[in-house]
N, C-alpha and C positions, 0 to 999 in steps of 0.2 A: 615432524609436523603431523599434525592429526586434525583434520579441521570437521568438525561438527555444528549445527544447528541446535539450538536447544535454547531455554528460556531463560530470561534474563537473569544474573543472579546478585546479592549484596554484591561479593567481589570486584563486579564486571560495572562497580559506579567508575572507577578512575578512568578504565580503556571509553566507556560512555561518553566521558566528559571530552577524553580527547577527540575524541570521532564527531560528539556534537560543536565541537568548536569551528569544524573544518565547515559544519552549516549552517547551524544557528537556524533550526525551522520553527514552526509554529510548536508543531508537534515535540519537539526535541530541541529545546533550547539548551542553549552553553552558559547553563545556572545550574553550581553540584546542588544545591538544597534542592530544586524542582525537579531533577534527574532521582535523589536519589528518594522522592516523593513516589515518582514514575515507579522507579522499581520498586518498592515499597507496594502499591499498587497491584501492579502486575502478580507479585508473588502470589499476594491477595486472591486474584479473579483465576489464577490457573488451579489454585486449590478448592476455589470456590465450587457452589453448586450446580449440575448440568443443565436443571429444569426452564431458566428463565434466563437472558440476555445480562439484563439488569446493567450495572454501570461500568460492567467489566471490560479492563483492560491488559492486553497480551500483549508483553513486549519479548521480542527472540532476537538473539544475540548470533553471529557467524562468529565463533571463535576460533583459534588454534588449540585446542585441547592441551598441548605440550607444556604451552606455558602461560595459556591465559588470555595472552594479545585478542581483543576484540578490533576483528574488522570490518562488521556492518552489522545495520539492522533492522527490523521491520516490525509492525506491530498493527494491532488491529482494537479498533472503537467498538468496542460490542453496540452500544447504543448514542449515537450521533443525533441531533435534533429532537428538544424532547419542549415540551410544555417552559418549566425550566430554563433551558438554554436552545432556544430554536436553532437552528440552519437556517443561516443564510445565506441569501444568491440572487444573481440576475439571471432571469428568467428569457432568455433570447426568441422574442415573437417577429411577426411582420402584421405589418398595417396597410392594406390597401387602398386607395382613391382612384376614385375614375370623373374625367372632365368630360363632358360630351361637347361642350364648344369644344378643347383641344383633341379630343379624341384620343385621351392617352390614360392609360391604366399606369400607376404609379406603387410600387411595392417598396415600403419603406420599413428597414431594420429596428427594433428599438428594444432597449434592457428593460427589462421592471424587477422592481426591485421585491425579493419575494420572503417570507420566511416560512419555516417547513415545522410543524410540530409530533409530526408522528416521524416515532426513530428508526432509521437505517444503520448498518453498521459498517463502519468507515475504513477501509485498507489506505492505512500510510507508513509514516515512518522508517520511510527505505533511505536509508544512506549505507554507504560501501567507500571505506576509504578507498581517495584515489590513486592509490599505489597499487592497489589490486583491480583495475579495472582492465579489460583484455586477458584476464587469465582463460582457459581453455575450458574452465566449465562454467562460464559465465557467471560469476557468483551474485551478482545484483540479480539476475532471474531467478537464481536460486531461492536467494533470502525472499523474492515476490511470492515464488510457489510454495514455502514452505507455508504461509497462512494458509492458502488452499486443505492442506492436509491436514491442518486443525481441524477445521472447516468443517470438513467430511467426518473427522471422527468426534466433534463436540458440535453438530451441527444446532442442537436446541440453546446453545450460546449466545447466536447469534439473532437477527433477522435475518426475516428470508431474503428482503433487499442488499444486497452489496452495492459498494458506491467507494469508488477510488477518483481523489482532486488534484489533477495534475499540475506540475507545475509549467508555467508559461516562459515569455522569453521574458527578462530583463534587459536593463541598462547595465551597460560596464560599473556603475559603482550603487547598484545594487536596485534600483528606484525600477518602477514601473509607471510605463507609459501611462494607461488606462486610471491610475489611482492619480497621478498627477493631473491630470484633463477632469476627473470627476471625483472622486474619493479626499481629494487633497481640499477641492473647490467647496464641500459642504461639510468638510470638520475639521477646517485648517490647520490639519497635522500632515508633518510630511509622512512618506512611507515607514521609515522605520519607525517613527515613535507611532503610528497607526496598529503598526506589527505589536511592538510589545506589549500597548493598553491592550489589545484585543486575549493576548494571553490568558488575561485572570479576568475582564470582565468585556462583553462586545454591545451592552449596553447601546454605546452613544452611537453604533451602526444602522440599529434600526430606527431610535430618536430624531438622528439630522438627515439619513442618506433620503432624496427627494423620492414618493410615495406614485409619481404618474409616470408613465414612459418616457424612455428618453433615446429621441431619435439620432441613432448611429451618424446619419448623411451630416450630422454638425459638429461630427470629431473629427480632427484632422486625419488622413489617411493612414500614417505613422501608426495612428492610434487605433484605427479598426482592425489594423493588420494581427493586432495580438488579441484580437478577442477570443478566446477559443482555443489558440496557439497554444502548441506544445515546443516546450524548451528541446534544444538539440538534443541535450544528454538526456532526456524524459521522455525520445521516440521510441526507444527499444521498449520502457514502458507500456506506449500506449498499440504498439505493436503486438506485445504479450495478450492485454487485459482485452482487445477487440479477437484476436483469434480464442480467447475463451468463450466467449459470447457475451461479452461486455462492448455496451453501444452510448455514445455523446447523446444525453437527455436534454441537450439545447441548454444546459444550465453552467455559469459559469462562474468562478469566484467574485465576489464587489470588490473585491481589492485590486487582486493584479488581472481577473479577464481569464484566469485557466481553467481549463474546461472540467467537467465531471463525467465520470462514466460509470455506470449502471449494470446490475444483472440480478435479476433471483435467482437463489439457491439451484433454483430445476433446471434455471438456462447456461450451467454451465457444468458441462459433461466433468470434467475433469474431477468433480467433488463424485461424481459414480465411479470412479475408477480406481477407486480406493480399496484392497483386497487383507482380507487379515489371512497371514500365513500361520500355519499349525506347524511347520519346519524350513531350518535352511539347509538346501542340499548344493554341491558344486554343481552346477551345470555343465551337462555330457559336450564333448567335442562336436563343433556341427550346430548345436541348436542358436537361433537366431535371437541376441538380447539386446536390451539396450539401458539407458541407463533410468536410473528407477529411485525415488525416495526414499527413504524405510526409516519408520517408525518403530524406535526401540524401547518399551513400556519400560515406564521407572513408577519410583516410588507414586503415590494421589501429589498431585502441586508439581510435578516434574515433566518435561519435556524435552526428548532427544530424537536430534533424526541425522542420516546421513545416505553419501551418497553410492548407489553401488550399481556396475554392470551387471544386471541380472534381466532375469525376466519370472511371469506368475506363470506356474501350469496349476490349475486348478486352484489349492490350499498350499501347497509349496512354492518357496524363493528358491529360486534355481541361480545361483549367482557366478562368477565367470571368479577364478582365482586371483586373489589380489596380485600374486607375481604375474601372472597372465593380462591382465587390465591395463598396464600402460601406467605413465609416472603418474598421471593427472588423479586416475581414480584413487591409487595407493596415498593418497596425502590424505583421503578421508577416513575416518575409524571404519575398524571389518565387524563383520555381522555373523561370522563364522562361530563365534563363538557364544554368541547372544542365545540366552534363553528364549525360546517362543512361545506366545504366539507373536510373530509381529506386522507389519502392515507396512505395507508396498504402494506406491504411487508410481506410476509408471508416468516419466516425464514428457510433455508432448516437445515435437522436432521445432 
């Protein structure tokens, strides 16, 4: 086994298809023509030009190098909300009144329903089959941090806004509260067939969904409970994305109620912690490492990275021997042999 990070490629449509079947997201439906559209795409934007965002999209695959097996994946929306295709959301205010006969200040919740035309660029597309969930180097963190390292090294990609859409709780057979109580009531579709128009066109979103606030105090309880809500499996998520310095901008999806969170470029240390190494040396007995991303330069359109006990002195990777490292790290491709220069991200705890 040899497990690597790296971009998505033609081959990696079947292991795609199988891993999108187990979610069926917005982002990553379990349709091979629109998957292998996606990759198509993607090949596209990583060979593309660095100067401008533009429509590009980065899809990375967590493989098994050995033999191919894709088992997760992440990807990033260079430009999300445009003239075009807005961003949509409800916008979570409060509305005050005050009675002077009753003598009572009254702070009422209510959604409005908003669109965004200036573009952010959007982190999703993380699925991790679930057969590898609990492994020891967490690899759903992994697949979140490796956009980071894009990030930093192809920062004029992007915008400087980032913005990742969490997902919420659901119903046992798949429906959301929130869309049922409001979503369902002004475009009489239920949630999935909601889901799949919204795909290819979100049109009839901003058409029917009602234009004036809409006060929380008249959803049933059930119902407010998930506004905002992050899904069990989606704490470790929003776990990560807030110890980067990503913060809830009050904004929430009009479907299912899951929240957004937000950060520029500047407010999140980890895109500065990116170091290009001039050599790998083994690191001396003694010296204190931990475990580190590294970025191994390929061909213009290519993208590899993997993961290694090491630490940065200066312009050198000082890396801890792969027999020495423990079973976990050895399952990833060595770096020992790699030509340099390459680039190191040191992972936070």
């Amino acid at each position: 086994m040899a497990l690597l990070l790296r971009d998505i490629r033609p081959e990696d449509l079947g292991g795609l298809l199988a891993l999108a079947e187990q979610f069926d997201t917005v982002n990553l439906p379990a349709d091979r023509a629109v998957l292998a559209e996606l990759i198509d795409r993607s090949a596209r934007s990583f060979a593309g030009p660095e100067d401008t965002p533009g429509d590009g999209l980065y899809l990375f695959a967590l493989v098994d190098d050995a033999d191919g097996t894709v088992l997760g994946s992440s990807m990033i929306i260079a430009s999300h909300g445009t003239p075009e295709d807005p961003h949509n959301f409800f916008r979570i205010d409060a509305d005050e009144r005050f009675s002077p006969t009753l003598g009572k200040v009254f702070r009422h919740e209510t959604l409005t329903f908003r669109q965004s035309y200036t573009p952010h660029t959007e982190l999703g597309g993380l699925m991790l089959d679930p057969s590898w969930r609990g492994h020891p180097q967490r690899l759903g963190r992994l697949l979140s941090l490796v956009r980071f390292l894009y990030i930093a090294l192809h920062p004029r990609r992007f915008h400087d806004r980032l913005q990742a859409e969490l997902l919420p709780p659901f119903e046992a057979d798949g429906s959301s509260r929130l869309w049922e109580w409001l979503g369902r009531r002004f475009t009489g579709l239920d949630y999935p067939e909601a889901d799949r128009l919204s795909r290819a066109n979100r049109e009839f979103i901003p058409a029917l969904f009602p234009r004036v606030p809409i006060y929380t105090a008249l959803l049933p309880p059930e119902v407010r409970a998930v506004i905002g809500a992050v899904h069990p499996d989606t704490l470790g998520v929003e776990r990560l994305l807030t110890s980067l310095g990503f913060v809830w901008n009050r904004h929430i999806d009009p479907f299912d109620g899951g929240p957004h969170y937000e950060a520029r470029q500047a407010e999140v240390p980890l895109l500065g912690s990116v170091v290009r190494c001039g050599s790998v040396l083994e690191a001396p007995a003694g010296v204190s490492t931990g475990p580190c991303l590294v970025h191994m330069p390929r061909a213009p359109g290519r993208f590899e990275a993997t993961v290694r006990e090491a630490v940065v002195a200066r312009d050198e990777l000082l890396v801890v021997p792969r027999a020495a490292a423990g079973s976990a790290p050895a399952e990833w491709r060595g770096v020992e042999d790699e030509a340099a220069p390459l680039d190191a991200m040191p992972l936070p705890p």
